[in-house]
SELUMFI-840687 format. One record per residue (C-alpha): x, y, z; residue number from 1; residue in three letters. Coordinates in Angstrom, 2 decimals, always signed. Example, Ala and Ser with C-alpha at 12.3 -4.5 7.8 and 13.67 -1.06 7.14 Angstrom:
BEGIN
<site xx="+12.30" yy="-4.50" zz="+7.80" num="1" residuo="ala"/>
<site xx="+13.67" yy="-1.06" zz="+7.14" num="2" residuo="ser"/>
***
This chain:
BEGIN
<site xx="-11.70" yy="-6.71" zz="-14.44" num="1" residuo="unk"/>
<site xx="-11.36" yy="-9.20" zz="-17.19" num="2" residuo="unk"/>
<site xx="-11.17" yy="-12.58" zz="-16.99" num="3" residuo="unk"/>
<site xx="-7.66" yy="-12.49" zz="-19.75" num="4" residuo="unk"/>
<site xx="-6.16" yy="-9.82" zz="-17.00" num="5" residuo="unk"/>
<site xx="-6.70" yy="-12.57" zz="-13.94" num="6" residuo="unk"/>
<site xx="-5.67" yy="-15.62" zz="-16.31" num="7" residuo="unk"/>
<site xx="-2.36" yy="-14.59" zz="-18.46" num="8" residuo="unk"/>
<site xx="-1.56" yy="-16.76" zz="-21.36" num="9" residuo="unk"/>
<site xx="+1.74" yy="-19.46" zz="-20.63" num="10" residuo="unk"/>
<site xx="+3.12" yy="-16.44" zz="-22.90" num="11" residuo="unk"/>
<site xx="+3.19" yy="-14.26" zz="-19.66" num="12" residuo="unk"/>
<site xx="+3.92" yy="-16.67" zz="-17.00" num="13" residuo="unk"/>
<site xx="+8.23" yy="-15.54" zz="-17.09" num="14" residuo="unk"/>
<site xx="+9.61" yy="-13.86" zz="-13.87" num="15" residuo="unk"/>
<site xx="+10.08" yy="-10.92" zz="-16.87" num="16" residuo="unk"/>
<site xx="+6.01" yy="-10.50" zz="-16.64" num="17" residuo="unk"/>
<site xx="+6.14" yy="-10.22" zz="-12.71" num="18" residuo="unk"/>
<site xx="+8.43" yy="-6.89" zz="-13.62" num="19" residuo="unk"/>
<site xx="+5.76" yy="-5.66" zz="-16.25" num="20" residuo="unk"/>
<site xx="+2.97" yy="-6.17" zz="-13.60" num="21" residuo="unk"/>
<site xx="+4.67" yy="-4.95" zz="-10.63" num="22" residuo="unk"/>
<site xx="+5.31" yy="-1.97" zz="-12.85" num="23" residuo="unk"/>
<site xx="+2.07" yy="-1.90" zz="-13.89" num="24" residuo="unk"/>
<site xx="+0.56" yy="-2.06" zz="-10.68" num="25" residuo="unk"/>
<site xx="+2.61" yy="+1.21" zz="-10.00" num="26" residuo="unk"/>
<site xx="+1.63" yy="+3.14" zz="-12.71" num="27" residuo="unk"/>
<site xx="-2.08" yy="+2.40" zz="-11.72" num="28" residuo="unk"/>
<site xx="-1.22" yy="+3.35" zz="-7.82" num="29" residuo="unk"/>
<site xx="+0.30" yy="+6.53" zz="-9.31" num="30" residuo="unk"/>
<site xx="-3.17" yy="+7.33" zz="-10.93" num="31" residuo="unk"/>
<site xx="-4.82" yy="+6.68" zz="-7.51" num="32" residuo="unk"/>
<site xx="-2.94" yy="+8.81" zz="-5.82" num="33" residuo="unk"/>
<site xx="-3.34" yy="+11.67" zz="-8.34" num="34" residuo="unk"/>
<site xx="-7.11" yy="+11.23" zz="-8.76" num="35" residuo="unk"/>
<site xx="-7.89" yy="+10.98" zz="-5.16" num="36" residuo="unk"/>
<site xx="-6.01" yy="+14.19" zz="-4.60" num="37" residuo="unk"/>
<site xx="-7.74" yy="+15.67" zz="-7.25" num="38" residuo="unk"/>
<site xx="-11.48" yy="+14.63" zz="-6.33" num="39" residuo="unk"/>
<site xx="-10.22" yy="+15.83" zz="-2.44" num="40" residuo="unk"/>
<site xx="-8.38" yy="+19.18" zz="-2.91" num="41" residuo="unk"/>
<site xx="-9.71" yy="+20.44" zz="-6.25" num="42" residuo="unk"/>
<site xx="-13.42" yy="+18.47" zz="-6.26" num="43" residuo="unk"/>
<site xx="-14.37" yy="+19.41" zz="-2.42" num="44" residuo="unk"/>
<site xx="-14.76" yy="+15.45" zz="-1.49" num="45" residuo="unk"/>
<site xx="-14.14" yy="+14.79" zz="+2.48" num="46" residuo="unk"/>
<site xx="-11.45" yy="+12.69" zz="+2.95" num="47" residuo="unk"/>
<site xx="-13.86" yy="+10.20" zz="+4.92" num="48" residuo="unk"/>
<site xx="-15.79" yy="+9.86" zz="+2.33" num="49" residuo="unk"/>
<site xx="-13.51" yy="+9.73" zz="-0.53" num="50" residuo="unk"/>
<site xx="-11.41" yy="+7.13" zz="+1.08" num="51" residuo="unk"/>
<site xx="-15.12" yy="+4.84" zz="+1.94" num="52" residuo="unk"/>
<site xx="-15.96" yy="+5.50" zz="-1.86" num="53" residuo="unk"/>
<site xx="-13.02" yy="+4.29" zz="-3.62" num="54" residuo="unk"/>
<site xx="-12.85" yy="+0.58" zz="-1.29" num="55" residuo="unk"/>
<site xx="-16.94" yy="+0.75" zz="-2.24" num="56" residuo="unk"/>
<site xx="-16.06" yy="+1.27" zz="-5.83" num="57" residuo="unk"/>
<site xx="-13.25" yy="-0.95" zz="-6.12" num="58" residuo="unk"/>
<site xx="-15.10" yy="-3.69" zz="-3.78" num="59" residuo="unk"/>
<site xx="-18.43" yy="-3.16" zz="-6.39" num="60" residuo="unk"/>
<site xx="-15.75" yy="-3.64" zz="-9.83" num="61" residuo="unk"/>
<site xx="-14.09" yy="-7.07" zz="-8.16" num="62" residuo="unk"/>
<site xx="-17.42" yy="-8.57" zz="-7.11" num="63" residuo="unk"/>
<site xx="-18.49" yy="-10.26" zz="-10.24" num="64" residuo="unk"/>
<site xx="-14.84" yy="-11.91" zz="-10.94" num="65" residuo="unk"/>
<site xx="-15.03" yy="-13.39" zz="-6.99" num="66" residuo="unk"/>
<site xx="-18.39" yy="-14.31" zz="-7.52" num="67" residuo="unk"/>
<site xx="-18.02" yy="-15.84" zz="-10.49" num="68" residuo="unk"/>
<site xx="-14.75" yy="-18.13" zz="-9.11" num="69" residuo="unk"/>
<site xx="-16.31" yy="-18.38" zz="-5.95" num="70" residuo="unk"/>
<site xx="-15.84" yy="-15.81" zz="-2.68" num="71" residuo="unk"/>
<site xx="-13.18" yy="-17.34" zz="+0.19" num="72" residuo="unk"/>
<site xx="-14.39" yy="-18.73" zz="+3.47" num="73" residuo="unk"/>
<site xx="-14.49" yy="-16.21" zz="+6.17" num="74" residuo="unk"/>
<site xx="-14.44" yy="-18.73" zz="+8.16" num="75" residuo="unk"/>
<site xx="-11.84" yy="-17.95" zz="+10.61" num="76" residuo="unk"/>
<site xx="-10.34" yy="-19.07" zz="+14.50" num="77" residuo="unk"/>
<site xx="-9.53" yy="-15.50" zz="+15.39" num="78" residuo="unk"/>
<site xx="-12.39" yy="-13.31" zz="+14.16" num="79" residuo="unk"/>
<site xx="-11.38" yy="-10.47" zz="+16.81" num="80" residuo="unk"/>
<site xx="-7.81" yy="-10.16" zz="+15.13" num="81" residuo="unk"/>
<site xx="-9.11" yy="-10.38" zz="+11.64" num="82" residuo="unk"/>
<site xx="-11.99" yy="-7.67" zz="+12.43" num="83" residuo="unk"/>
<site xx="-8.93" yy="-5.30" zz="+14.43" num="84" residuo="unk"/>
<site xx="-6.65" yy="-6.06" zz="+11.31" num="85" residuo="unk"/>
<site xx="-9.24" yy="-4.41" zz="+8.97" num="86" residuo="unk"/>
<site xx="-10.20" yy="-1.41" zz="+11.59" num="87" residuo="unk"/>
<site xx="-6.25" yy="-0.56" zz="+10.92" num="88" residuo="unk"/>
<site xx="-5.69" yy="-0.84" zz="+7.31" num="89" residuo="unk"/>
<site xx="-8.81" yy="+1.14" zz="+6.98" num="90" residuo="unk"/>
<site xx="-7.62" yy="+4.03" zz="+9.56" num="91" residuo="unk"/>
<site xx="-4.38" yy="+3.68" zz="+7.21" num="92" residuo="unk"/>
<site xx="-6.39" yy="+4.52" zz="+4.23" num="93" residuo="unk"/>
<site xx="-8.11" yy="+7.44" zz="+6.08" num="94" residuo="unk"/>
<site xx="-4.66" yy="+8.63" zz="+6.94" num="95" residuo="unk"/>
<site xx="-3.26" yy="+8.65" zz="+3.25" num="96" residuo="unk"/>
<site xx="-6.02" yy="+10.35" zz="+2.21" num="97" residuo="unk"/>
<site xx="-6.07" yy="+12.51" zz="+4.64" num="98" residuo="unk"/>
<site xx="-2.94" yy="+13.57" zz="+3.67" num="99" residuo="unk"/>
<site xx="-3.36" yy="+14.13" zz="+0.36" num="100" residuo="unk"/>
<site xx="-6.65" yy="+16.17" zz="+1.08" num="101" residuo="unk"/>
<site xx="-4.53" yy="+18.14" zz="+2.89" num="102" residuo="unk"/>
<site xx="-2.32" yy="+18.96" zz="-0.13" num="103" residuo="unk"/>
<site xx="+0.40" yy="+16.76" zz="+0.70" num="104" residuo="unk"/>
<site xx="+2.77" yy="+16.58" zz="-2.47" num="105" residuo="unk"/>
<site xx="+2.18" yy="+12.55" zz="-3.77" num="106" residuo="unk"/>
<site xx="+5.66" yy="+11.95" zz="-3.97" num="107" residuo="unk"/>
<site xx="+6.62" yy="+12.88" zz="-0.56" num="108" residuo="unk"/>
<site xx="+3.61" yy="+11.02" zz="+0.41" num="109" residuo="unk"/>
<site xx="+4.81" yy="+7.77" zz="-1.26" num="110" residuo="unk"/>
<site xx="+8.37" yy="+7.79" zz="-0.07" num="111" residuo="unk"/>
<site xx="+7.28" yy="+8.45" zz="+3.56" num="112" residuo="unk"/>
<site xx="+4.71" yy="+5.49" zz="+3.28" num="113" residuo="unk"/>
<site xx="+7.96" yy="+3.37" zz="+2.04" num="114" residuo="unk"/>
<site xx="+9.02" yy="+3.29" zz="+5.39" num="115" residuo="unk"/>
<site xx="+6.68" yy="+0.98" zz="+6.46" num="116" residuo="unk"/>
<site xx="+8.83" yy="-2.74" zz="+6.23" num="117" residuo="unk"/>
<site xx="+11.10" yy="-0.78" zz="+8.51" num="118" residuo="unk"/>
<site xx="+8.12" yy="-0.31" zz="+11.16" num="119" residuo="unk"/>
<site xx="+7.50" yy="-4.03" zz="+10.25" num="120" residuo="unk"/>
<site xx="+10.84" yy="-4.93" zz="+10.91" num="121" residuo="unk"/>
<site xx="+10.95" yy="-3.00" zz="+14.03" num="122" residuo="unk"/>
<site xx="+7.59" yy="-4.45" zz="+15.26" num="123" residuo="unk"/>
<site xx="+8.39" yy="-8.26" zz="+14.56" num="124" residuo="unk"/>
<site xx="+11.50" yy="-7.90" zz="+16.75" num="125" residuo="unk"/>
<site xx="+9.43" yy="-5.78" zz="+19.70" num="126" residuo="unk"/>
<site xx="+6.15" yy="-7.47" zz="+19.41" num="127" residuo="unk"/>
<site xx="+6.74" yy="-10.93" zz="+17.91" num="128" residuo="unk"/>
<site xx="+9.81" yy="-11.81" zz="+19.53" num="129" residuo="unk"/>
<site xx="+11.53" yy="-12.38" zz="+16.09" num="130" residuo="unk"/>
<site xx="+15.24" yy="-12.30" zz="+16.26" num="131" residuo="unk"/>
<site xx="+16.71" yy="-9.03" zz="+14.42" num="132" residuo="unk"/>
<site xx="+20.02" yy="-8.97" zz="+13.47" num="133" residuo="unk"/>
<site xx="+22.64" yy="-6.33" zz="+13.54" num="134" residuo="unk"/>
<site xx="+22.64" yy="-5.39" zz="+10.14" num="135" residuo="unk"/>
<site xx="+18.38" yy="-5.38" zz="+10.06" num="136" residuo="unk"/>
<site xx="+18.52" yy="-2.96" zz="+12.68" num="137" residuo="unk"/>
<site xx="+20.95" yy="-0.87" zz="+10.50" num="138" residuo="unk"/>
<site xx="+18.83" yy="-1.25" zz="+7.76" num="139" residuo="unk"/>
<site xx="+15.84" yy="+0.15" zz="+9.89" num="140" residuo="unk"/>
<site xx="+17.61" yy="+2.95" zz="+11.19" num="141" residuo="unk"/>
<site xx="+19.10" yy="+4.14" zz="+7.63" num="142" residuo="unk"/>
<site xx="+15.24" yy="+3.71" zz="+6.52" num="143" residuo="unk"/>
<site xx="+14.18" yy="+5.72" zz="+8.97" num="144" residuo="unk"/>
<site xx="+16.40" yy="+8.69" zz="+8.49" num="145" residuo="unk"/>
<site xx="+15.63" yy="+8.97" zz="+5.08" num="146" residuo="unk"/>
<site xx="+12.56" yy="+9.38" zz="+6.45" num="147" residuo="unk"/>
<site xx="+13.46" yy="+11.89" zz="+8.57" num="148" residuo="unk"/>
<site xx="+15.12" yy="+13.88" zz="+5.95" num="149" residuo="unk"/>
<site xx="+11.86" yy="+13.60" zz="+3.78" num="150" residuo="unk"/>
<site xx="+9.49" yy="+15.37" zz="+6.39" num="151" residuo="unk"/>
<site xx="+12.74" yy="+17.75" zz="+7.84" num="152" residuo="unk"/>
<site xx="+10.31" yy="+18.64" zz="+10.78" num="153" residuo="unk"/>
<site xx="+12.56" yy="+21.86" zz="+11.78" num="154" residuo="unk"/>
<site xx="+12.22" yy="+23.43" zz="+8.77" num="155" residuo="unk"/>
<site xx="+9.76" yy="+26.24" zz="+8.25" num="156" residuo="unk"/>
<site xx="+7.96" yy="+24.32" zz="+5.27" num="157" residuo="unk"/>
<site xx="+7.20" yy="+21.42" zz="+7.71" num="158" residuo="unk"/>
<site xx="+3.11" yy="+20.99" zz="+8.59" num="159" residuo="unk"/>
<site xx="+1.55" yy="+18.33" zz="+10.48" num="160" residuo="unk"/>
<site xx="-0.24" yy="+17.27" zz="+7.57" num="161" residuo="unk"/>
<site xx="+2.99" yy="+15.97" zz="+6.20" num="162" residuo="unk"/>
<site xx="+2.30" yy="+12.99" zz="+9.43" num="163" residuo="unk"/>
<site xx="-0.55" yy="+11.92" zz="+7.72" num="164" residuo="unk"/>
<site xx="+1.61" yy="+9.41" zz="+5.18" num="165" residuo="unk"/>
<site xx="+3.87" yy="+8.26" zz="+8.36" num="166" residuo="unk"/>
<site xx="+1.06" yy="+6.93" zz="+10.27" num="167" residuo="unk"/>
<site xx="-0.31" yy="+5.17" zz="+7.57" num="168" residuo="unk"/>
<site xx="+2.78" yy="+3.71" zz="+7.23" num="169" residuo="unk"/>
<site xx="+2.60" yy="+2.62" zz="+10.57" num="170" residuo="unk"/>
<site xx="-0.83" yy="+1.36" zz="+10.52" num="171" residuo="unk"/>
<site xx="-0.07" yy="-0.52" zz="+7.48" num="172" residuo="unk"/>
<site xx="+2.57" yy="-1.85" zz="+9.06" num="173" residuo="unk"/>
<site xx="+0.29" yy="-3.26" zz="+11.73" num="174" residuo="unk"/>
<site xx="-1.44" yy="-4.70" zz="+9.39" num="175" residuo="unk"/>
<site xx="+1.23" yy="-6.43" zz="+8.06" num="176" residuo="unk"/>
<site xx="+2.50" yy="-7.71" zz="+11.66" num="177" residuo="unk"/>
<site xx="-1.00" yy="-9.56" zz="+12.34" num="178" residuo="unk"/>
<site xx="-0.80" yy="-11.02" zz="+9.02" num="179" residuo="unk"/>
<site xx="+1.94" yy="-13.23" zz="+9.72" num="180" residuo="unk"/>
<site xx="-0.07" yy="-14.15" zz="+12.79" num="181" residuo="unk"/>
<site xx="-2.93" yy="-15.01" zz="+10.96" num="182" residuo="unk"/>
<site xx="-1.63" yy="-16.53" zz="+8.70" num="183" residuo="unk"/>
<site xx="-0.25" yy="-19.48" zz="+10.99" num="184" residuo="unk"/>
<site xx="-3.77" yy="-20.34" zz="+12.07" num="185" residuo="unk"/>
<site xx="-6.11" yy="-19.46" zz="+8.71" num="186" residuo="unk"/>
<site xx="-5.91" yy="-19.96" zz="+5.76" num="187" residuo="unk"/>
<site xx="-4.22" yy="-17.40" zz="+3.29" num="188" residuo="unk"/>
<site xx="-7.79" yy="-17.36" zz="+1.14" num="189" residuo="unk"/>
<site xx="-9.50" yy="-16.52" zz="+4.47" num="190" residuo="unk"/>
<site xx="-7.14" yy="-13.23" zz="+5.35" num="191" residuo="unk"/>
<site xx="-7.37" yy="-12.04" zz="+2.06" num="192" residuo="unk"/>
<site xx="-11.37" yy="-12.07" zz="+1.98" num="193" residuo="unk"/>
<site xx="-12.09" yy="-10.76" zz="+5.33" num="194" residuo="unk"/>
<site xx="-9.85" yy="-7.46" zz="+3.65" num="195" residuo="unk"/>
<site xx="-11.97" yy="-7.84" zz="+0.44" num="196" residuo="unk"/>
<site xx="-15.56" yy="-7.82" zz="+1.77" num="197" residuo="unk"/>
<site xx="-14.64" yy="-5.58" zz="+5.52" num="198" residuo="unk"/>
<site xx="-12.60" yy="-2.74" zz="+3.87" num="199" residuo="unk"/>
<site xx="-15.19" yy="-0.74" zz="+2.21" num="200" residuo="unk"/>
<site xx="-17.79" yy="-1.07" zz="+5.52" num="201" residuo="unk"/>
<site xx="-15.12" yy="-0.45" zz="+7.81" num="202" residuo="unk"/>
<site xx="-14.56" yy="+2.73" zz="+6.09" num="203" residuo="unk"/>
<site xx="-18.19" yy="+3.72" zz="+6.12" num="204" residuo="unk"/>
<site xx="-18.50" yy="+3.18" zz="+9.61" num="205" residuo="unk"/>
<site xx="-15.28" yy="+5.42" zz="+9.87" num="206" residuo="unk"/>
<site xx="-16.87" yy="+8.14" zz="+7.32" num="207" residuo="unk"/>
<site xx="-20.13" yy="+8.37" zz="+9.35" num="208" residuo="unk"/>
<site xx="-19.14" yy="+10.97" zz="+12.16" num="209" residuo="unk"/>
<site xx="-18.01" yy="+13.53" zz="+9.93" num="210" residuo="unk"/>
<site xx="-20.44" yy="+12.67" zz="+7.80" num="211" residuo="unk"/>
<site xx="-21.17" yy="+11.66" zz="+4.44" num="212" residuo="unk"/>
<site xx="-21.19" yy="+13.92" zz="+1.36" num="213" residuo="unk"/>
<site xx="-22.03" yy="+12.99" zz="-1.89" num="214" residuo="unk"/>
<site xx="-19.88" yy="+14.15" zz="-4.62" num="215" residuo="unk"/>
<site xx="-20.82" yy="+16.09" zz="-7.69" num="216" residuo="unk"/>
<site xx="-21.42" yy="+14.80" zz="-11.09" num="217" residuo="unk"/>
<site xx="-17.35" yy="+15.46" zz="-11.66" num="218" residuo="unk"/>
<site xx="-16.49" yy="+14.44" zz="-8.58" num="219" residuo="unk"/>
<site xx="-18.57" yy="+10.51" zz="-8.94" num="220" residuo="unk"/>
<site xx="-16.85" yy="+10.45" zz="-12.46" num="221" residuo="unk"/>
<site xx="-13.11" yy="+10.95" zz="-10.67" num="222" residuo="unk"/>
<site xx="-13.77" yy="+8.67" zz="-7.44" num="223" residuo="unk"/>
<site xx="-15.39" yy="+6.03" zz="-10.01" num="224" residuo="unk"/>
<site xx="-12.31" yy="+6.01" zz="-11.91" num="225" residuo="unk"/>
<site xx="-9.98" yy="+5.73" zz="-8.49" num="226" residuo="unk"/>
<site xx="-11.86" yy="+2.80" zz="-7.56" num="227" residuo="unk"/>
<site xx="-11.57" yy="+0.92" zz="-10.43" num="228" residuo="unk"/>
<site xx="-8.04" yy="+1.63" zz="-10.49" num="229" residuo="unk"/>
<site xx="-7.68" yy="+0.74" zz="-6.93" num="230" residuo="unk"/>
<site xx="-9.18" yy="-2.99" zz="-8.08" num="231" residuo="unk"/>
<site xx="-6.75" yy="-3.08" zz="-11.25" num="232" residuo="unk"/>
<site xx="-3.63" yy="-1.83" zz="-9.39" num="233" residuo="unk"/>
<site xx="-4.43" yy="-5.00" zz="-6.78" num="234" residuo="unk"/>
<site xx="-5.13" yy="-7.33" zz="-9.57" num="235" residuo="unk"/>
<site xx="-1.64" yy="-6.38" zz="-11.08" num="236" residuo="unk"/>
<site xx="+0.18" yy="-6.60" zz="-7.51" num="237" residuo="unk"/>
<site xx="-1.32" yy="-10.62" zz="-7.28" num="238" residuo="unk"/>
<site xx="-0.42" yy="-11.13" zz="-10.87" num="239" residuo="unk"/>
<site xx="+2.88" yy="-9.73" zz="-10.36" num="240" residuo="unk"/>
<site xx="+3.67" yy="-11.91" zz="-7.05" num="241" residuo="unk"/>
<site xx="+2.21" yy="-15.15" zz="-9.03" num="242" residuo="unk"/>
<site xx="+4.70" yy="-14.81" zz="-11.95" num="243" residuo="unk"/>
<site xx="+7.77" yy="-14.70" zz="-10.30" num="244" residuo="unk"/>
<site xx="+9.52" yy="-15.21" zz="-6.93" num="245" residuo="unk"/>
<site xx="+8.80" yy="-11.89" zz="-3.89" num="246" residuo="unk"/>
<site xx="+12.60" yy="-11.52" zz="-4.02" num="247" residuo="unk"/>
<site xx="+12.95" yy="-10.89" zz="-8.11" num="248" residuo="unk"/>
<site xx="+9.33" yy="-8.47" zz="-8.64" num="249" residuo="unk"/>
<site xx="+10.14" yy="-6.39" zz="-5.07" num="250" residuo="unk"/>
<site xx="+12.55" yy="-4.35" zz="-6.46" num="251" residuo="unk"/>
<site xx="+10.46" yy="-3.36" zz="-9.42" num="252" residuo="unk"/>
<site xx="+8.07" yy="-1.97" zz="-6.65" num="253" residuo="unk"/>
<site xx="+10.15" yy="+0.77" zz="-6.10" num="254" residuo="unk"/>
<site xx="+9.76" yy="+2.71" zz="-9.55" num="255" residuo="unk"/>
<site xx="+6.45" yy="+3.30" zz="-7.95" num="256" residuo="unk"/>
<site xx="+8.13" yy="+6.55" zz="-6.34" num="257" residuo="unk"/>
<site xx="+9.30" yy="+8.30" zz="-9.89" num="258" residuo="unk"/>
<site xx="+6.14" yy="+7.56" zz="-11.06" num="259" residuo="unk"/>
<site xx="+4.00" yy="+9.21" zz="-8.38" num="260" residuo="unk"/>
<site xx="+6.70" yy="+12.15" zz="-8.59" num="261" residuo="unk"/>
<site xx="+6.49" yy="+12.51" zz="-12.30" num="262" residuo="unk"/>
<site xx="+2.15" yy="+12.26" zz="-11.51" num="263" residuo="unk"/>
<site xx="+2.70" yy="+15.22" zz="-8.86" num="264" residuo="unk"/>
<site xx="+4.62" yy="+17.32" zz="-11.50" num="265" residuo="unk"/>
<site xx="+2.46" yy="+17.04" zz="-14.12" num="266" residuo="unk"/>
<site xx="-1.01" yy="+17.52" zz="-12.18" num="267" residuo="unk"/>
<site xx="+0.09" yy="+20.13" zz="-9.43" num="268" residuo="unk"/>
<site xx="+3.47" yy="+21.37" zz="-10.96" num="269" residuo="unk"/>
<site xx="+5.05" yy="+19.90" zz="-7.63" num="270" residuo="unk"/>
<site xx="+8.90" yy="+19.62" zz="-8.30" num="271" residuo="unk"/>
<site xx="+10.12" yy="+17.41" zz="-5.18" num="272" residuo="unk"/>
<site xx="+13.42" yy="+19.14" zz="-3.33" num="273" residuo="unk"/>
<site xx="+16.90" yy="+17.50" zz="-3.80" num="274" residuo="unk"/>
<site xx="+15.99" yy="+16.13" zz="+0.72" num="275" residuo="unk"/>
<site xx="+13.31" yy="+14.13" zz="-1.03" num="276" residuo="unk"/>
<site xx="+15.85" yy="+11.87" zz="-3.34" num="277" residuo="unk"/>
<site xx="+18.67" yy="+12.02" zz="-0.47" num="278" residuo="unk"/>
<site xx="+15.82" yy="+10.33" zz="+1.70" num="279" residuo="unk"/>
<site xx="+14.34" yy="+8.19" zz="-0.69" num="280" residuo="unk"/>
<site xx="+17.71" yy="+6.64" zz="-1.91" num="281" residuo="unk"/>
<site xx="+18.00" yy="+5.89" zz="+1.65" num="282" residuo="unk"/>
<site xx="+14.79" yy="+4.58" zz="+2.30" num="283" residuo="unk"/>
<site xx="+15.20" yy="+2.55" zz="-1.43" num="284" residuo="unk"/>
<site xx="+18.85" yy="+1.04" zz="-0.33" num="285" residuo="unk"/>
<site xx="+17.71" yy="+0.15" zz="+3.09" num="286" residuo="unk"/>
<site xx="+14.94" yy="-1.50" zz="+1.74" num="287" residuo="unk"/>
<site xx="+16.99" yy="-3.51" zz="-1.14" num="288" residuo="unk"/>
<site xx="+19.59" yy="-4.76" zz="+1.73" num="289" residuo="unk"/>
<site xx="+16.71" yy="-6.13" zz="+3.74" num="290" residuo="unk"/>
<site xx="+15.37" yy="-8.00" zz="+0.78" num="291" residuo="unk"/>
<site xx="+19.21" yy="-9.30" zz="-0.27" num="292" residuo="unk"/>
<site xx="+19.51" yy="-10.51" zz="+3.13" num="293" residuo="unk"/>
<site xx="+15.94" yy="-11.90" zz="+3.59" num="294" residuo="unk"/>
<site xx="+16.78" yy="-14.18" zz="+0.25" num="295" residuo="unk"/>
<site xx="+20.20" yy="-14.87" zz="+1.73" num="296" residuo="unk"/>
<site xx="+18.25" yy="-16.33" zz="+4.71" num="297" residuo="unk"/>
<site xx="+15.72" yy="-18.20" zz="+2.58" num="298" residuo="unk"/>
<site xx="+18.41" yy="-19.84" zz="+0.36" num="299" residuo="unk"/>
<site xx="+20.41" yy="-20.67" zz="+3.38" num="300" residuo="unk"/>
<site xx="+17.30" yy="-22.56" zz="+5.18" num="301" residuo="unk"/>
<site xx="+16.42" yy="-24.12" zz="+2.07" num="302" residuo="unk"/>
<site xx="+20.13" yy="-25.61" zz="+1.57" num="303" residuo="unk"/>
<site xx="+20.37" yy="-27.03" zz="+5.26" num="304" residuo="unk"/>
<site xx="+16.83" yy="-28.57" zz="+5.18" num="305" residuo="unk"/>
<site xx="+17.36" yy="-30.33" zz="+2.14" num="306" residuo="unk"/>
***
């Protein structure tokens, strides 16, 4: 990771370069996905152990650049939540690849995962006491049809491997929940390192019981190049989120599901059925309304505190 990528010139500091990165940042997620599915379906990597070797990888290729400007504090008031916050985004990452070892198609597996702001949604009203209005709770439930229609769990094609992508949806939506807690007593610097430095460990630990195989000279050569993708695609998300405003680059997230489709098609010959756009336009739209009206909200506080 280079110090130009981290440090754009003034050239690339336009809300227009937050749209390049976010894009980016998909295209390098969409490579992930395809590798990892490749090193755990075609290569004979456990899922365990894939999933603990790309967070080791990507942890090892990131190193040198936080070294070099100097690793966060860990320093933290609630150590318990930070430590149960990184048990879940790693049992996330053990579910996504789980599902993908398990031959889930990569675009059904990224528009099921897009549910997850709905479960955030759902679980800041439930569990944080935030107020949810009507039309959120519209939102939620269109999201979570189109999820519905996505896994179609009467058909005959349905498998419970397709669950694997919902629940780390919902993990990562846990995550996500006891960030915003966090976040009110530490400092942001603080919850990103404890995800930095715990991920990869966390994993291991979780790898151990089924135990750890080491991969082939192919199979080091494709997990190598997930992990350093895995580091780049991150890189690209914070570069993305420091050029322009949350509300502008968010869209711009969502090509992330043609590309993964068009990734799935070209490395498995998976052509997604007509259920999987229904769902995802539903998932996409839901989605886009809760941003518009998150942004309404913003601009509306801003206006009456000023």
């Amino acid at each position: 990771m280079s110090q130009t990528l981290l440090t754009p010139s003034p050239a690339l500091r336009a809300p227009s370069a937050g749209a390049l990165f976010m894009i980016a940042a998909g295209v390098a997620f969409a490579g992930v996905n395809t590798l990892e599915q490749i090193a755990t379906t075609r290569l004979g990597i456990p899922a365990p152990t894939a999933a603990f070797l790309q967070y080791a990888v990507a942890l090892v290729a990131v190193l040198p650049w936080a070294l070099r400007h100097g690793l966060p504090s860990l320093r933290t008031r609630r150590p318990f939540l930070q430590a149960f916050r990184v048990l879940l985004a790693a049992l996330g990452v053990q579910a996504w690849v789980a599902g993908l070892a398990h031959g889930v198609p990569i675009g059904q597996a990224v528009a099921l995962v897009m549910t997850s702001p709905f479960v955030v949604t759902l679980g800041a009203g439930l569990l944080l006491g935030e107020r949810v209005s009507a039309e959120r709770w519209l939102a939620v439930t269109a999201g979570f049809v189109g999820g519905l229609i996505i896994l179609d769990p009467f058909s005959a094609s349905f498998t419970a491997a397709s669950l694997y992508p919902l629940a780390a949806a919902v993990l990562w939506a846990g995550v996500s929940l006891m960030q915003k807690r966090l976040l009110a007593e530490d400092s942001p610097e603080a919850v990103a390192a404890w995800l930095l430095l715990m991920l990869a460990p966390v994993n291991f630990l979780l790898a151990l019981p089924a135990g750890l195989a080491m991969p082939s000279a192919s199979g080091w050569i494709t997990i190598i190049a997930v992990g350093i993708l895995t580091a780049a695609a991150q890189a690209l998300l914070t570069l993305a989120y420091a050029r322009a405003d949350a509300a502008y680059v968010q869209p711009f997230d969502h090509v992330k599901l043609p590309l993964n489709v068009l990734a799935g098609w070209i490395a498995f010959g998976w052509l997604p059925p007509s259920r999987l756009w229904l769902g995802a336009a539903l998932i996409v739209g839901a989605s886009m309304f809760l941003l518009w009206r998150e942004s309404r909200t913003a601009a509306a506080y801003s206006a009456s505190s000023s």
